[in-house]
Every structure is written in C-alpha cells, then in structure tokens.
N, C-alpha and C positions, 0 to 999 in steps of 0.2 A: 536409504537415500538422504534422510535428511542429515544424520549422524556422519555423514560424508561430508553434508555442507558445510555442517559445522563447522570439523573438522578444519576442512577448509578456510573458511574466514578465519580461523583463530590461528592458521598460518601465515595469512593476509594481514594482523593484528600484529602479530609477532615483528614481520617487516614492518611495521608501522613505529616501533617504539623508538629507535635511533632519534625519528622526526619530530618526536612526541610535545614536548615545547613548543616549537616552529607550527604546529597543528596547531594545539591552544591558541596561540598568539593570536596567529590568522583566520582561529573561527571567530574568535571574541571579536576583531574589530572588520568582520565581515556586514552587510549589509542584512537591514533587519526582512527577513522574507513574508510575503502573503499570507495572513494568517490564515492557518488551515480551517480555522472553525467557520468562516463565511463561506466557503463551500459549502457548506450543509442552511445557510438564511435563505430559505427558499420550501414552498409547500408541495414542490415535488420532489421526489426522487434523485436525486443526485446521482448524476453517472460518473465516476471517477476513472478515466482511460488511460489504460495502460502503455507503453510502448514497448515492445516486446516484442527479439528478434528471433526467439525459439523457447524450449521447453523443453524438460526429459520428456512429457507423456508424447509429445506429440513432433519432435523432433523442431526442424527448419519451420518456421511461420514467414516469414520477411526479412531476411539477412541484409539486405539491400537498407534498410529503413534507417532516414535520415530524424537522428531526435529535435532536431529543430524544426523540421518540416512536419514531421506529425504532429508535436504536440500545436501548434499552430492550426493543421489541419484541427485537431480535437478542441479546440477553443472555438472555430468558428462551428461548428456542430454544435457545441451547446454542452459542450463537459464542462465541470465545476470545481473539477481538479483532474492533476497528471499525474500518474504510477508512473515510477519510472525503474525498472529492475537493473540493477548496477551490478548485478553477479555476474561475473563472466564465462566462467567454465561450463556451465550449464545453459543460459539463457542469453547469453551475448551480450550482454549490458559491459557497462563501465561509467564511472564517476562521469567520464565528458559527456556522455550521453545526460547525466544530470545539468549541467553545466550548459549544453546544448539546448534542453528540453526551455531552462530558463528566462535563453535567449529569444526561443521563438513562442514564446506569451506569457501573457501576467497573471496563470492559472497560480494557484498555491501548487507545489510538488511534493510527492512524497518518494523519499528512497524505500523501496521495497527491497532488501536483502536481507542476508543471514547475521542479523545484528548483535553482537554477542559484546561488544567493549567501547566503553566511553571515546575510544578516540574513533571508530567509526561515525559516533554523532556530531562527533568537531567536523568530521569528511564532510556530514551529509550536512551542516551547517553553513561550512566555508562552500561551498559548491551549488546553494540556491534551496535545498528541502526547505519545507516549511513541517514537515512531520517524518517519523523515521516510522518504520514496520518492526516490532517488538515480535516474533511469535515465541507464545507463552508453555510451547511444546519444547522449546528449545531453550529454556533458561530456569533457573531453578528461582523460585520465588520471591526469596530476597535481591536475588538478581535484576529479575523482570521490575520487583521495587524500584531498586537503584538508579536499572538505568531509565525507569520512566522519568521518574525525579530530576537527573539530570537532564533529560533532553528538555522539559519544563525550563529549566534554568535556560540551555542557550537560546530558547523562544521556537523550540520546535515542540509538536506535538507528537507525543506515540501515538501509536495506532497497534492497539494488540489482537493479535489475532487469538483466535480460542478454535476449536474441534470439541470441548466436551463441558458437562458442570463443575468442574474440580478447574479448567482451565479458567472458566468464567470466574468462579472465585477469587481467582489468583488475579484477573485483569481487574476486577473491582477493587480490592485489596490494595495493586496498584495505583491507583484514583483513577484509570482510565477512562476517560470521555468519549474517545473512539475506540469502539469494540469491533473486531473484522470475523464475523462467522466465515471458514474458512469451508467447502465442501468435500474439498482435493483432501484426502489423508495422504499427508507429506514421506509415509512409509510406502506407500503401496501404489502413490499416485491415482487409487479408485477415487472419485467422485463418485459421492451418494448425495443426493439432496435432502433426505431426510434429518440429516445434519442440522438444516434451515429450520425446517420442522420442529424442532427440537429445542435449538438453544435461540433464535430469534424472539419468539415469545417469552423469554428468560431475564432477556436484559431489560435494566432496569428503563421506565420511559424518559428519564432525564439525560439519558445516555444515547450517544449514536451508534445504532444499529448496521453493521455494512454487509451485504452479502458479497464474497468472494468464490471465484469461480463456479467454469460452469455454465456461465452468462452468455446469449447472445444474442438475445430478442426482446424483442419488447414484452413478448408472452411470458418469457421468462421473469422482466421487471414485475409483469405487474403477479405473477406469483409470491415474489418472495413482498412487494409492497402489502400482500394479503396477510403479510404475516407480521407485520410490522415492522421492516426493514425501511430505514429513512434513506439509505444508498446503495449503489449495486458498484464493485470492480470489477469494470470489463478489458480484457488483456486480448486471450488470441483470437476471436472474432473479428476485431479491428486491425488485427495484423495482416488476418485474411483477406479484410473487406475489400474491394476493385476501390471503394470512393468510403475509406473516413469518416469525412466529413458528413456523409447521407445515412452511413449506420447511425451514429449516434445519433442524427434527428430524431432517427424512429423511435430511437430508446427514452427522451429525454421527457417526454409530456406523461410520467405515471404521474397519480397524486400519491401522497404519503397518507396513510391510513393513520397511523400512529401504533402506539401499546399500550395496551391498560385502561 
C-alpha cells in the first residue's frame, strides 16, 4: 500500500514540474501561516483533528464533509491544530480542502500526505499549512534530511512520522521537533498499539511526542499521555462522530505527563 502511494505522488510531482517556477514564486510571497509549535504551549494533551473523508482500512467515513465547516467545528471543541489529508485516491482530500480548512479557523494546519518532493511543500505552503507530514518509511534519509530542511526554510514545520528505532534515528538526524508515532503499519494497514509502547518513551524529552492512529477516546488519550506522548492525531472517530465539536471536548482535558 504505501509503495503505491508513493508511487503515486511522485506521478502527482511529475505533473507538477511544467509549474515549477510559478509554485516557487507564489509559495515565497504567500502569507506567513500559524506557527505550528503553539499548538503544543499548553500542559495538556494536544488533540490535533483530522478531516478525513475515508481511508483504505476502513473505507467511506464522511464523503459528505465540508473542510471548512469541520475544521471550524474542531476549533470550537478545543483542538490545537488541523490534519488535513490532501490525498485523493485513497482518502478523498485535496489541496482545497487545505485552503478550505484555512478559511474556517486560525488553527495551525498540517498537510498530511505522501510527501516525497520540494514542490509539494511550495503546495502545502502557498495553500495555508503551517507543517507538512514527512513519513520516514517512505524517504531515504538524506532525503527525509532535505526535505525537512527545506520546509524549515518556507516557515513550515515537518512533522516525521516513525513505526520503528532506525526510523527514529533518521527523524532526529533530521532535527525533527515533531515526532509522529504512527500505530497503523502503512503495509498492512494492522494497528498494533504496542508500537506506542515502544518508541513513545524513546523520544527525546525536548522533542514532541504525537500519537497517531488508532485514537478515539479519551481512555485512549490518557493511555498513550502514560507514556509520554504530549499530542494524540485523531482522524476517523471525528469523521464518525454525530457532533465534532462534543467529541473532541471529551478528548481535550488529559494532562501531559512528560519523558524522562
């Protein structure tokens, strides 16, 4: 699965080069966005909500779902930033939906996709992110270097995600500041939480901690906040949820324990 996405984006990149100038131009003199790191100035738990219209594991969540209107809904809840999944073939996103999510609050956003070439981070720059999603499964490590580097430069932050200690390596190596335990193995699409288990207590305590998937209760927050996680990303619960806005209250009062 994921060698698919890949794949993909880098056919998505491919179309993107004719533009490639006209990108530059227009990320450079784009509006500087939300910095992502005040999401995390707070002694709880940070819920980062996703908007998300499906998933391979799990098929249709909310096709219907307006990114302006959620991310809106998820600010007055009490989220402290927006995931915003801009892949299309698989999950239903796209760029406006970034663009949209912008418009309806002054959360930081991160593009969540298959991020693989410099001109994606002009995309997710010119379009409102405030951070891109690097996963470090999918880039070879002077790569993951690269492009953390540059997103640094257009005033976005990475956010790398890791599944094992060899990826964690590479995301610190990186300089990464936001670290994303991911549980979902992007092969198999299994969720194991054990994963949490494992590399949570790993990363360094100067560094943000996020738990990704998997999530959709408070029981679940304050699980992984046990373990030292300063943020949880929560995606298809709130796609599901009848009311938003009253999931995420429930999630939003863990404290952070800390690491180390």
């Amino acid at each position: 699965m994921l060698g698919t996405l890949v794949g993909e984006a880098g056919t998505r990149v491919s179309a993107l080069q004719p533009r490639s100038g006209e990108l530059e131009r227009a990320s450079a003199a784009s509006r500087v966005p939300p910095a992502f790191a005040d999401a995390f100035a707070t002694d709880r738990v940070a819920v980062i909500a996703e908007i998300k219209r499906r998933s391979p594991s799990k098929g249709a969540l909310n096709a219907s779902l307006a990114a302006e209107t959620q991310a809106g809904r998820f600010e007055l809840g009490g989220a402290r930033a927006v995931s915003v999944l801009t892949e299309s073939s698989r999950f239903g996103g796209s760029l406006d939906d970034l663009r949209h999510a912008r418009s309806g609050c002054t959360l930081p956003l991160l593009r969540k996709d298959f991020l693989i070439d410099p001109l994606q981070l002009m995309e997710a720059r010119l379009f409102g992110a405030s951070a891109v999603l690097l996963i470090a499964r999918a880039l070879p490590p002077q790569t993951l270097s690269a492009l953390a580097q540059l997103a640094r430069e257009l005033s976005l932050e990475p956010l790398v995600e890791i599944r094992d200690e060899r990826e964690l390596d590479a995301a610190l190596d990186a300089g990464a500041m936001f670290i994303g335990v991911n549980s979902r193995n992007l092969e198999t699409l299994v969720v194991d939480p054990k994963i949490f288990q494992s590399l949570i207590p790993r990363i360094p305590a100067d560094r943000i901690a996020i738990a990704e998937s998997g999530l959709g209760t408070v029981a679940d927050v304050r699980a992984v906040a046990d373990l030292g996680a300063d943020a949880v990303l929560v995606g298809s619960a709130l796609s599901l949820a009848g009311d938003p806005t009253d999931a995420l209250r429930m999630m939003t009062g863990v404290e952070r324990r800390g690491r180390g």
